[in-house]
N, C-alpha and C positions, 0 to 999 in steps of 0.2 A: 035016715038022713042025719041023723043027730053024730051017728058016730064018725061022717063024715066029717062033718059040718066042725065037730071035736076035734079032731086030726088037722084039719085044715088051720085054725085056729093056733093051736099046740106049736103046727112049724110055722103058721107068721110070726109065733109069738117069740119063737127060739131061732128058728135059723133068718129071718128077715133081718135082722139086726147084725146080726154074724156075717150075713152076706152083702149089708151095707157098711158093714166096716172092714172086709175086706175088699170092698171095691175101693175104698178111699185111703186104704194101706197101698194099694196098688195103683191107684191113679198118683200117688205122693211118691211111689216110686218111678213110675213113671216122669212124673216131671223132673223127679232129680238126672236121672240117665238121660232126657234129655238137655239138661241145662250142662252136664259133666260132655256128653256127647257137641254141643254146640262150644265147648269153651275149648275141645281137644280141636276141633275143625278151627275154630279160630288160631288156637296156637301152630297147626300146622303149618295154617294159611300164612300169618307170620314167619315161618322160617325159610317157607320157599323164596318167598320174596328175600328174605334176606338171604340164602342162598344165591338166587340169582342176580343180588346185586355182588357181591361178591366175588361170582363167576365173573361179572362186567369189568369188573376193576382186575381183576386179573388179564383178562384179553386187553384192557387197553395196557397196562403195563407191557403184556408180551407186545402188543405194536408198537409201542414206543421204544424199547428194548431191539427189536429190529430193524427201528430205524435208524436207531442210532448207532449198529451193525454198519447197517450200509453206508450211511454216513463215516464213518471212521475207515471202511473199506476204501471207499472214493477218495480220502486224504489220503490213505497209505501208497494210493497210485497216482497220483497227482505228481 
C-alpha cells in the first residue's frame, strides 16, 4: 500500500495544482469570451435598431415624396 499511497501523493502533489490552475486559466477565459460575446450582441442589437430606424425614415420620405407626386399631378390638371 505504501507504494500506492506514494504515487497518490506524488500526483496530488504535482498535477492537483496544475489542474487547478488550469481550471482557473480557463474559467478566466471563459469569462472574457463571454463578456467579448455579450458586448458583440449588444453592438449588433444596436445596429439593427439603428438600421431599422433608418429604413423608417426612408419609407416615410418615399410617402411623402409620393404625395407630393400626386399632389402636383392633381394641379397639372386642374
Amino acid at each position: 500500500m505504501s507504494v500506492i499511497e506514494d504515487t497518490r501523493r506524488l500526483l496530488q502533489d504535482f498535477l492537483a495544482p496544475e489542474l487547478r490552475e488550469l481550471t482557473a486559466r480557463v474559467d478566466a477565459l471563459e469569462k472574457r469570451m463571454d463578456e467579448r460575446f455579450d458586448s458583440s450582441e449588444r453592438l449588433a442589437s444596436e445596429r439593427h435598431t439603428q438600421v431599422m430606424q433608418a429604413i423608417a425614415r426612408l419609407a416615410d420620405v418615399y410617402e411623402l415624396r409620393e404625395r407630393i407626386s400626386r399632389i402636383e399631378a392633381r394641379e397639372r390638371t386642374q
